[in-house]
Wavefront OBJ file of the C-alpha trace (Angstrom):
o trace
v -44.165 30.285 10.744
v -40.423 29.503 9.234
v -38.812 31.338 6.763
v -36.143 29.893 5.059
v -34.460 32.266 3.137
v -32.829 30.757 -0.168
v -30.794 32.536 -2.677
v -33.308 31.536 -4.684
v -36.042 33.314 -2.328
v -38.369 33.100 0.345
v -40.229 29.850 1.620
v -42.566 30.603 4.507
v -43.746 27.546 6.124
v -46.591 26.990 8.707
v -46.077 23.909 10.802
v -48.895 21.644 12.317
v -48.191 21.200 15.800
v -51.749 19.689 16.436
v -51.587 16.653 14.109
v -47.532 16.146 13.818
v -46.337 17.590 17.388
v -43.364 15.265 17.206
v -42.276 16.327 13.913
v -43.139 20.103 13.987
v -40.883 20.186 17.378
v -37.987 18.452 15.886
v -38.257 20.631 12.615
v -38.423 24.127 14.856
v -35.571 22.027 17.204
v -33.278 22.078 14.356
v -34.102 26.006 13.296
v -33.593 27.314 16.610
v -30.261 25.554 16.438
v -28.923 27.418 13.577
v -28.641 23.511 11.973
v -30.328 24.475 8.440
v -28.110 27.422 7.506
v -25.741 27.034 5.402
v -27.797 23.357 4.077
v -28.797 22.805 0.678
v -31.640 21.473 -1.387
v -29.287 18.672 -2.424
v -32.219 16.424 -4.494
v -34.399 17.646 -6.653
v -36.860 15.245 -8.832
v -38.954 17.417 -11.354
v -42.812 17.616 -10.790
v -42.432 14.917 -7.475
v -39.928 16.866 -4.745
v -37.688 19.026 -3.831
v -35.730 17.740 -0.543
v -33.032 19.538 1.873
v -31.579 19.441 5.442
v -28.868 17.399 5.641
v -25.707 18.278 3.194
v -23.755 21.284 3.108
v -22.478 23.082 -0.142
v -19.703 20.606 -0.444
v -22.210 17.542 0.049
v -21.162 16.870 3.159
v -23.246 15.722 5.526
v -24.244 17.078 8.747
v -24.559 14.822 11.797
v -27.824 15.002 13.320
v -29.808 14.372 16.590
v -31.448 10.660 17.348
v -34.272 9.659 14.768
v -37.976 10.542 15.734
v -41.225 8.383 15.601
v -42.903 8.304 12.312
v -46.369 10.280 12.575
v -47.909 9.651 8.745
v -50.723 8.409 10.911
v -51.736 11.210 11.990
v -53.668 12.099 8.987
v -52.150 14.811 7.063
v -51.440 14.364 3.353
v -48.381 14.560 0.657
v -50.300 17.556 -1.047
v -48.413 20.021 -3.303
v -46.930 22.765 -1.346
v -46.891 20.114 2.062
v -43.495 19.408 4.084
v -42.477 15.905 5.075
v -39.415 14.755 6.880
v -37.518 12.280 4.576
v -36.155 8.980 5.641
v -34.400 5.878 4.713
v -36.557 2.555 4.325
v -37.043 1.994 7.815
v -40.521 3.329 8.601
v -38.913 5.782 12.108
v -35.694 6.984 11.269
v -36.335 10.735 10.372
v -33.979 13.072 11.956
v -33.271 16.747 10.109
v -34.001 16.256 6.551
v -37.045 17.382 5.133
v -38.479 17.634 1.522
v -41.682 19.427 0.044
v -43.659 17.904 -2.329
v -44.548 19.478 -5.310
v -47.406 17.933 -6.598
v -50.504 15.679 -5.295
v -48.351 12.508 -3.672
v -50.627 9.995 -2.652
v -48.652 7.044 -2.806
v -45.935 8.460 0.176
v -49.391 8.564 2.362
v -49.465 6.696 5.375
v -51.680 3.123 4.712
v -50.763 0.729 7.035
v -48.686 0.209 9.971
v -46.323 -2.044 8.276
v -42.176 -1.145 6.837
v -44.185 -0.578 3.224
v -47.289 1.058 4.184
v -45.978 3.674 6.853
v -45.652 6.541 4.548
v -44.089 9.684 5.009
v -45.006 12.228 7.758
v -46.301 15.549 6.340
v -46.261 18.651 9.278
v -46.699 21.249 7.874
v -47.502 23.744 4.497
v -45.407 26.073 2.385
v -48.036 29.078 2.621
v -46.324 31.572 0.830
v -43.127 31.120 -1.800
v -44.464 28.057 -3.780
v -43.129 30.426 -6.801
v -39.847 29.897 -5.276
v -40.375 25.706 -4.237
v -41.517 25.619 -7.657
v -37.996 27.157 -9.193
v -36.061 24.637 -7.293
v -37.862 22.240 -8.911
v -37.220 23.206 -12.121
v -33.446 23.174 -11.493
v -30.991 21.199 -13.907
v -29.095 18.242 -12.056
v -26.719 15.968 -12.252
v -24.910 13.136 -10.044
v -22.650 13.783 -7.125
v -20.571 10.761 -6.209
v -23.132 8.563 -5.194
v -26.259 11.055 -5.170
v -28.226 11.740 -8.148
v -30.239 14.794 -8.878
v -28.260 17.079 -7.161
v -29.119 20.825 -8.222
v -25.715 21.629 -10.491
v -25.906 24.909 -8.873
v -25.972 25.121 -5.497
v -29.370 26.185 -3.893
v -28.484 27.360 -0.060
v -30.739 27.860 2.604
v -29.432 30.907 3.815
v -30.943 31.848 6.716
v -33.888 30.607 8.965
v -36.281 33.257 10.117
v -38.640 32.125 13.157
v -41.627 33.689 13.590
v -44.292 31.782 16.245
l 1 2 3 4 5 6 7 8 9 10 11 12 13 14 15 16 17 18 19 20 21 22 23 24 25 26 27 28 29 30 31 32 33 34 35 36 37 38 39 40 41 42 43 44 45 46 47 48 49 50 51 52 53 54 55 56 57 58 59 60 61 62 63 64 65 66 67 68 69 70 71 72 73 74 75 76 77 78 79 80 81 82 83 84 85 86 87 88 89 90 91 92 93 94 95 96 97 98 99 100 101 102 103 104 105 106 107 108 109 110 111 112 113 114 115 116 117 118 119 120 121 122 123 124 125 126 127 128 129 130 131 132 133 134 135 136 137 138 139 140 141 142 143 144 145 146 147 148 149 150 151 152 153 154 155 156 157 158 159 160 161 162 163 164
């Protein structure tokens, strides 16, 4: 289990090494590292996701480590309360960021192994703190050079809490 502490609150997440090894290793990589302190929840789309692990208070980006494969295959689902890494269009270049969805998300399921039917890979649950996912969501944004919804207030991942 993760905890990321917010200064919102608590997430605890449970990752699935059996169906996303890849991903669940890179995620628990980057929190031994000390890499998602001090990150933000820097998009935020009401009722779809909140996403996080990549910018720092002042939207700066934090270099990362080489992109992993893309396991939507593996047959987990974008369910509310689920964690997926985000990506750009290319089907395998996650690396550190991450977002959780926050409702039913069907359509970012894996349904073909082709650049528009890879999907996004899901490893692992929030099991406790959706109050607090759910908060985030709810957060007013606004545009950030060229970012959009971008919490106006900061929300920080504070610290990362590893319990296995």
């Amino acid at each position: 289990m993760i905890i990321f502490t917010t200064n919102l609150g608590d997430i605890e997440i449970t990752l699935n090494f059996d169906k996303a090894p890849v991903s669940s290793k890179n995620f628990l990589k980057y929190c031994q590292d000390g890499f998602f302190e001090g990150t933000i929840f820097h998009r935020v789309i009401k009722g779809f996701m909140i996403q996080g692990g990549g910018f720092t208070v002042d939207m700066d980006e934090k270099p990362t480590r080489a992109a992993i494969v893309n396991e939507a295959n593996r047959g987990l689902k974008n369910v509310r309360g689920s964690i997926a890494m985000a990506r750009t269009d290319a089907p395998h270049s996650a690396t550190a960021q991450f977002f959780i969805n926050l409702a039913d998300n069907d359509f970012l399921d894996h349904t073909a192994t082709t650049n528009a039917g890879w999907g996004y890979a899901v490893f692992g649950q929030v099991t406790n703190g959706m109050d607090v996912v759910t908060k985030i969501g709810r957060a007013k944004t606004t545009s950030v050079d060229e970012h959009d919804d971008v919490p106006r207030e900061a929300i920080v991942i504070e610290k990362v809490t590893i319990n296995l």
